[in-house]
N, C-alpha and C positions, 0 to 999 in steps of 0.2 A: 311509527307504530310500535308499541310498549307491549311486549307478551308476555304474558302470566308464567312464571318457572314453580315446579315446586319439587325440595330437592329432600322429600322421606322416603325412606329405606321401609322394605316390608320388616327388617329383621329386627330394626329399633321399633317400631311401632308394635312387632309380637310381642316386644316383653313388656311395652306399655298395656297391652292390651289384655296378657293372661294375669300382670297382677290385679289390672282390676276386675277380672272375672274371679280371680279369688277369694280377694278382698270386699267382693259383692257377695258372696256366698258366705264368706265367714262371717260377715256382719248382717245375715236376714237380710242382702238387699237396701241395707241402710247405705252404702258408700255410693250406692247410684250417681247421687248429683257429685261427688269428688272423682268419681270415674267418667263423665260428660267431661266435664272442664278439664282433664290431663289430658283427654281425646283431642278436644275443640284446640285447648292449645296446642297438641302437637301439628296441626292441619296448619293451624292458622301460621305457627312461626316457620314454616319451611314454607309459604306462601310468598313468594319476591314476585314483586312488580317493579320494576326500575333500581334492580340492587336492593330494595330496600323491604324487609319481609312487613306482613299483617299482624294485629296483635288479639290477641281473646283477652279482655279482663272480667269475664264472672266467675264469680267462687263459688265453690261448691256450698261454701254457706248461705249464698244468696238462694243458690235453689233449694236445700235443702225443706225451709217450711214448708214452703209450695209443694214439694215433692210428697212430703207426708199427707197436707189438703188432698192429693190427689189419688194417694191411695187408699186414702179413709173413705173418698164419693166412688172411687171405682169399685173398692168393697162394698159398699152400700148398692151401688146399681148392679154387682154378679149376685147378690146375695135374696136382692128384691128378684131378678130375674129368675130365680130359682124358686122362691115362697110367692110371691105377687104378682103377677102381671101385671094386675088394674095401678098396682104402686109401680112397679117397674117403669110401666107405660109415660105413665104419669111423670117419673123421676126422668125419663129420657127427652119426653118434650121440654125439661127444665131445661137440659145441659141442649137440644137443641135449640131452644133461644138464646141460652148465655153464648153460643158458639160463637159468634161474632166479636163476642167483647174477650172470647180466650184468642182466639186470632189477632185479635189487633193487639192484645198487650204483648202476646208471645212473638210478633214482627216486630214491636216498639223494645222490645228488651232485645233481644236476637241481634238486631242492626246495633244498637246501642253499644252493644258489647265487644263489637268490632271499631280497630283503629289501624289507621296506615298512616306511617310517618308522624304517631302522637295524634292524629285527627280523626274523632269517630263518626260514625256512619249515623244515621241516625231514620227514625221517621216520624214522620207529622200530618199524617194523617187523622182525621175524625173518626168519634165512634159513628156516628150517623154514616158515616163513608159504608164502615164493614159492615154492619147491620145492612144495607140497601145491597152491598157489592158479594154477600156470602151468606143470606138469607133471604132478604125480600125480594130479588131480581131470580135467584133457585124458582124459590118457592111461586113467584108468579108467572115465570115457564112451566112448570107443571101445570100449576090451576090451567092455566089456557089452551096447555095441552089437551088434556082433560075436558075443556068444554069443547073442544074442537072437533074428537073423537065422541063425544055425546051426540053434539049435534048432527054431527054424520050417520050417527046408528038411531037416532029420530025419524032422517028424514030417510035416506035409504034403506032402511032396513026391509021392507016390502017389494022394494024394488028389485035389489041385489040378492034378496034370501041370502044363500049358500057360501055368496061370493065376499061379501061384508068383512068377515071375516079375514079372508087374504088381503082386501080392501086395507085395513087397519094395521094389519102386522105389517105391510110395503111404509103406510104412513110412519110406523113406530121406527122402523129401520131406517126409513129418510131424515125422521126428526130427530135421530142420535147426533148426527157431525155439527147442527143445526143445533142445539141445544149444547151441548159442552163446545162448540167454537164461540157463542155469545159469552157462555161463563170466561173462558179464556181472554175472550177482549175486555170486558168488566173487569172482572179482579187484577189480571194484570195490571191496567191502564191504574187500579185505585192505588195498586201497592205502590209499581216504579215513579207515577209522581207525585207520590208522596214521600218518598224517598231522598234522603242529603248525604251528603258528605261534606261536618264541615255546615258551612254555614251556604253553601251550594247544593240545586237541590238537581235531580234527574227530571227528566221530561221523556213523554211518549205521547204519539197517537196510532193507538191500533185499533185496527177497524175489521169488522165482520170477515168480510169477505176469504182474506186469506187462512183467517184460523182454519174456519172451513171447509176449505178447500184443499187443505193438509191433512184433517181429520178423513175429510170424503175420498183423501187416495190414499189415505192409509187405510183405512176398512175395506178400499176397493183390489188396494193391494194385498191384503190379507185374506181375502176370499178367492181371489185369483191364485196364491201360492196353494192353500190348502186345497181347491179344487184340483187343480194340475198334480198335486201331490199325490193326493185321492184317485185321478184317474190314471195316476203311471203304478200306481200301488193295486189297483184292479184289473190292468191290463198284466200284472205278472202276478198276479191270482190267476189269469185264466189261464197264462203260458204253464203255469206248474201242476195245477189241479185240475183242469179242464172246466169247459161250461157246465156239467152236470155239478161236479161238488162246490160250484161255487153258487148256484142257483140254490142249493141247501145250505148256504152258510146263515141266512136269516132264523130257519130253522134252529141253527145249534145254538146261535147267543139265544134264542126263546129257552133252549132247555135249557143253559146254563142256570135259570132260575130256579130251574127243580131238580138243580145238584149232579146234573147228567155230565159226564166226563168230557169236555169240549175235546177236539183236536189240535192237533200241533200247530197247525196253521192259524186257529183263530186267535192261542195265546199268543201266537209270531206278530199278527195283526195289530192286537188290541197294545203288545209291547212295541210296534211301530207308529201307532196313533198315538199314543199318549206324549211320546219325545216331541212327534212331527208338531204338534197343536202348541208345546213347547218352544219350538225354536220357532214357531209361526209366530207365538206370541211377545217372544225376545226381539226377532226382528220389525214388527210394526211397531215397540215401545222405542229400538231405536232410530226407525222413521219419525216416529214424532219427536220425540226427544231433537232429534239434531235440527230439522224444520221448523219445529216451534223457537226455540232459540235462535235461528239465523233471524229471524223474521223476528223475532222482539228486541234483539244488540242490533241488526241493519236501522230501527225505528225509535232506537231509544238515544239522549243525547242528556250529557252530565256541564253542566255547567255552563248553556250554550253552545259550548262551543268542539267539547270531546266528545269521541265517536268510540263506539264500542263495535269489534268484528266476531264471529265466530267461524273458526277455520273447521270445525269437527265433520266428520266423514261417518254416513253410515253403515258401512261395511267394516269399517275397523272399528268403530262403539260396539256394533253386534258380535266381532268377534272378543272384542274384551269381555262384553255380559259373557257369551258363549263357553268361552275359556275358562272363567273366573266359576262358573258353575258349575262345570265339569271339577275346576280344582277342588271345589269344594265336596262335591262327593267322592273324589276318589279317598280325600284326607280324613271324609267325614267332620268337617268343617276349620281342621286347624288352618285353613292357608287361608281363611277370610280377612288376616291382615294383609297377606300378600293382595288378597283380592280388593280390597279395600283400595289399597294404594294405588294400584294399576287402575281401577276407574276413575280414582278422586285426580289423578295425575292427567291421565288422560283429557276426562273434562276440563281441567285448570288451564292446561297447556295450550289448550286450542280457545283461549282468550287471549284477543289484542285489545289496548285499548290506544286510541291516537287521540293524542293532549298534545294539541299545537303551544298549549303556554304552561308544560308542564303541570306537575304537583307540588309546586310551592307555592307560601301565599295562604293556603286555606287553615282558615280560623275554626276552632273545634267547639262544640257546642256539648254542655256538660249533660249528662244524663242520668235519671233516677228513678227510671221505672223497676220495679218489682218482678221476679220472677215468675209470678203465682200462671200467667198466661203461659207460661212456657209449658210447665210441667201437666198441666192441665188439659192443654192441648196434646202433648205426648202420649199422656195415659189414656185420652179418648181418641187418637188417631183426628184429629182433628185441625192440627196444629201446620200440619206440614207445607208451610207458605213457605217456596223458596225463591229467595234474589241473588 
């Protein structure tokens, strides 16, 4: 079993990092794609797997065109969204169909551009794959959603009157884990096998069931914490204030709207809720986070015959988010290389991989896809397919 080391410093990464927050400023924003690639390389070459580090080969001049396409259509969609709607509208259903074809070039470039031991990654997936696997499988869970909730408010709606309604919000709440655990098995399954290294490709089969039922205790776990939170956060409401002023607490946030001077206690409150919902939300992302991962490297296998493991630990991923956020406000954001690093280490580190016939041997397969998907997906948040 082969574990992932990765051996960057927060203090060499700082000064990579603030000249090119400089040097993005001093040039409009133009050095963007040359400040990605000194990033990507310094990640990737402090990356060892078996002694032997990762390589990034895109230039900043590769993304550069792309880079510009992209802020030419995002100007064009904030500026429609400000004068047009009907255009706006209009222009977003474009970039929602094209989404599929920026996904797939921005995976097909991304992997491409990645080498271990001279051998790149690569993928060979169809556009008909991402089109079906990040459009038409979305988009035909909703529709069904959609008619499922019609047909229910058809037939019952005479019956249930009043109740209908609670009816649908139980169904919408069930059909959350149940709708992003299907997306989960889909895109995954399309991305990792289609996935190479080398003239070897990955394989998976994942299946419903468990996304599911990761997402279903993680939302059950997250309701559970905030509730308990909630009720030891009301039971020393009543110990400090008594039942009378806490019976009028509903009263005071009402006035707050008509500028009436709240009390001490409610600001104390609303500045305890806001954190609490905070690290509620920290810790269920790193419930899923470390779950969905065991459970796609336990079922994914590269070459036949290697096994991918992940050692990561929920309680320490949450305390890295946790820590790393805190660092970042006390510094007002200078320690987000440090924080950078402490995650990306973190996550690297808690990869094995067991290659009974090693990493020799694999033949590289040359590559020339285009940037344009990358940058594209960037600037519309669309992009973010990670392997």
């Amino acid at each position: 079993m082969n574990q992932l080391d990765f051996t960057g410093k927060g203090t060499e990464y700082f000064k990579i990092w603030i000249v090119n927050i400089l040097l993005t400023i001093i040039t409009l924003g133009l050095y963007l794609p040359w400040a990605k690639v000194r990033t990507r390389r310094y990640f990737h070459a402090n990356t060892h797997l078996d002694q032997n580090s990762f390589d990034y080969h895109a230039t900043g001049k590769q993304l550069f065109i792309s880079y510009i396409i992209s802020v030419v259509l995002l100007a064009i969609y904030v500026t429609l969204s400000r004068s047009n709607p009907i255009l706006s509208a209009v222009f977003a259903g474009v970039l929602v169909i094209a989404s599929p074809w920026i996904i797939w070039r921005s995976i097909k470039f991304k992997l491409g551009m990645i080498s271990y031991r001279n051998v790149r990654f690569g993928f060979n997936g169809k556009l008909s794959g991402s089109y079906l696997s990040f459009l038409a499988y979305p988009i035909g869970l909703i529709l069904g959603f959609a008619l499922v909730i019609g047909i229910l408010v058809t037939l019952f709606q005479s019956i249930l009157g009043g109740l209908l309604p609670i009816l649908i919000t139980l169904i919408v709440i069930s059909a959350y884990p149940a709708f992003f655990a299907l997306l989960n098995k889909v895109t995954n399954n399309y991305v990792i096998n289609d996935a190479s290294f080398g003239q070897s490709n990955f394989s998976t089969k994942l299946k419903f069931k468990p996304f599911f039922f990761i997402i279903l205790k993680g939302v059950g776990l997250g309701l559970f914490i905030t509730i308990g939170a909630l009720a030891a956060l009301s039971l020393l409401a009543y110990l400090i204030i008594g039942p009378e002023q806490l019976t009028s607490l509903p009263g005071q946030v009402m006035n707050m709207e008509q500028s009436a001077q709240p009390s001490g206690f409610i600001l104390a409150s609303i500045g305890l809720i806001y954190p609490l919902f905070l690290v509620v939300g920290v810790y269920i992302a790193s419930y899923l986070k470390t779950y969905n991962r065991a459970y796609i490297f336990s079922n994914t296998r590269f070459d036949e015959t290697a096994t991918l493991h992940s050692s990561m630990n929920i309680n320490e991923l949450f305390r890295i988010y946790i820590t790393n956020i805190l660092l970042m406000i006390v510094t007002l954001g200078l320690a987000y290389p440090w924080a950078k690093i402490r995650s990306y280490r973190y996550l690297t580190e808690t990869i094995a991989i067991n290659a009974p016939n090693g990493f020799a041997g694999y033949v590289s397969q040359t590559n020339n896809e285009g940037a344009i998907g990358e940058e594209l997906g960037e600037a519309f948040d669309i992009g973010g397919i990670g392997f």
